[in-house]
Structure formats: C-alpha cells, structure tokens
C-alpha positions in Angstrom: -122.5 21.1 -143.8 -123.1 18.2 -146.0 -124.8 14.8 -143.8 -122.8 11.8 -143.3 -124.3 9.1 -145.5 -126.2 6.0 -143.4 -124.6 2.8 -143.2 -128.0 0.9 -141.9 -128.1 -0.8 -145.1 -125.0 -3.1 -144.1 -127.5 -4.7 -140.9 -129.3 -6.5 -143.9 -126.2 -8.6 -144.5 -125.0 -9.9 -141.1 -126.9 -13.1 -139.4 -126.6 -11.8 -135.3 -127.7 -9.2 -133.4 -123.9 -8.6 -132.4 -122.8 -8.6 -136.1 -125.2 -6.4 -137.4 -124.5 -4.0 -134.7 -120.7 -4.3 -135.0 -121.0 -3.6 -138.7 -122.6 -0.7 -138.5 -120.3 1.0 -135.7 -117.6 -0.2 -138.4 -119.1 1.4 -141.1 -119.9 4.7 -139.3 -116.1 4.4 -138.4 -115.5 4.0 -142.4 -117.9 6.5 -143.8 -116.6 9.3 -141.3 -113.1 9.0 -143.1 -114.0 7.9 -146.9 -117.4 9.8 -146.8 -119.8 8.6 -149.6 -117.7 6.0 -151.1 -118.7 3.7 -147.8 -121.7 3.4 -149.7 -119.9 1.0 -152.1 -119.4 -1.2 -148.8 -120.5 -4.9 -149.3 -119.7 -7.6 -147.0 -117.3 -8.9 -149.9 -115.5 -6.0 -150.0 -112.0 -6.6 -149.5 -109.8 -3.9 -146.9 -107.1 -3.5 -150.0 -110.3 -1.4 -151.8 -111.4 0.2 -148.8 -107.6 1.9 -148.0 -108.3 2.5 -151.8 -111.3 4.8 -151.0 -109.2 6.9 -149.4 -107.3 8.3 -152.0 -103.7 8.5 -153.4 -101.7 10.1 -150.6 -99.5 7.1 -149.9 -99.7 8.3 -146.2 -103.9 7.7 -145.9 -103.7 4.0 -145.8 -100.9 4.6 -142.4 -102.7 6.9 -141.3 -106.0 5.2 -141.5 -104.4 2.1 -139.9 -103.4 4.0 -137.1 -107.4 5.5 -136.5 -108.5 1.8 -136.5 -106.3 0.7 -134.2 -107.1 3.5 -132.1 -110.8 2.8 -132.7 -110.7 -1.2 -132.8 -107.8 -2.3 -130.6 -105.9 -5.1 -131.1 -108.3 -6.9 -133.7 -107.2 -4.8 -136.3 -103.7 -6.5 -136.9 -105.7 -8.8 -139.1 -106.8 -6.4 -141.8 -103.8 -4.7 -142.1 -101.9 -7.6 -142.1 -103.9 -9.8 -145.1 -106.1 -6.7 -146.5 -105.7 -8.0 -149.5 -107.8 -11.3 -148.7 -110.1 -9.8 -145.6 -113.7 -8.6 -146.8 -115.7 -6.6 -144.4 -117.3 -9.8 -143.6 -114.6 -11.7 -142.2 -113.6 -8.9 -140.1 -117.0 -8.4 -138.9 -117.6 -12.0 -137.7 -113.6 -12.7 -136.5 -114.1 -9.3 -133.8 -117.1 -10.5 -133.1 -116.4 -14.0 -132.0 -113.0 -13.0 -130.2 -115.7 -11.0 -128.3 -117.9 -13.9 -127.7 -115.0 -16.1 -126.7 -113.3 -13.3 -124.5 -117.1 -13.1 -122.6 
C-alpha cells in the first residue's frame, strides 16, 4: 500500500497557530482524494486547479464538493461558489476567522 504523501510543508506558509493547523487538516482532506498531486499545493493555489487535480470525470469536481461539505460544513459554499478566484489561502484564513468570531 503506497503512504499518503505529508502535507506538513503547508504549516510554513500560514502566520497562526489556528491557520497552520487548519491547513494541514485541509490538506490531509485534499491529499486523501487527489493523492500526490497535493504536493503541488501553495497557498496561491486557486480551488478551479485543485477540482482539476482530480481528473476528467465531469462527476469528481460534484462529488468532491459534496465530501467537503461533508467534511467542512457550511464554509465551503465559498469555494465552490468563486473557485475560480479562492486560493487555498483565503479559504484557510476566511474558516478560520468565522471560527474566531463564532468563539
């Protein structure tokens, strides 16, 4: 059984504690469905390149929408609705201070 790539690297480009963290549960959540291609993952990455990562099948993108939702609640509407503008980034810091505001 082939290992499941580490996403530690993306920490390095988050400036919290929360951020880094959230990034990496992201990533995991990523690299579990697009495999070694989440090592391509910058924080500019937009979410349009990321449904590209996983392949073809014009039902992977619906499909993939539906696990993050799943996954990530409610905060997802955002990438799915303007994946062609979202990067990783601004996904990571907008779920992240929804969190801090709904504390």
């Amino acid at each position: 059984m082939k290992s499941k790539p580490s996403v530690e690297f993306i920490r390095l480009f988050f400036k919290s504690p929360v951020e880094e963290e959230f990034a990496i549960v992201c990533a995991e959540f990523i690299a579990n469905v697009v495999g070694d291609r989440v090592l391509g993952l910058r924080p500019d990455t937009k979410w349009s390149e990321i449904l590209q990562w996983l392949g073809p099948k014009p039902d992977h993108p619906a499909l993939f929408a539906i696990l993050l939702k799943k996954r990530f609640g409610p905060d997802v509407e955002e990438i799915i609705a303007a994946s062609e503008f979202m990067t990783f980034r601004e996904f990571v810091e907008y779920v992240c201070s929804h969190k801090q505001h709904a504390a």
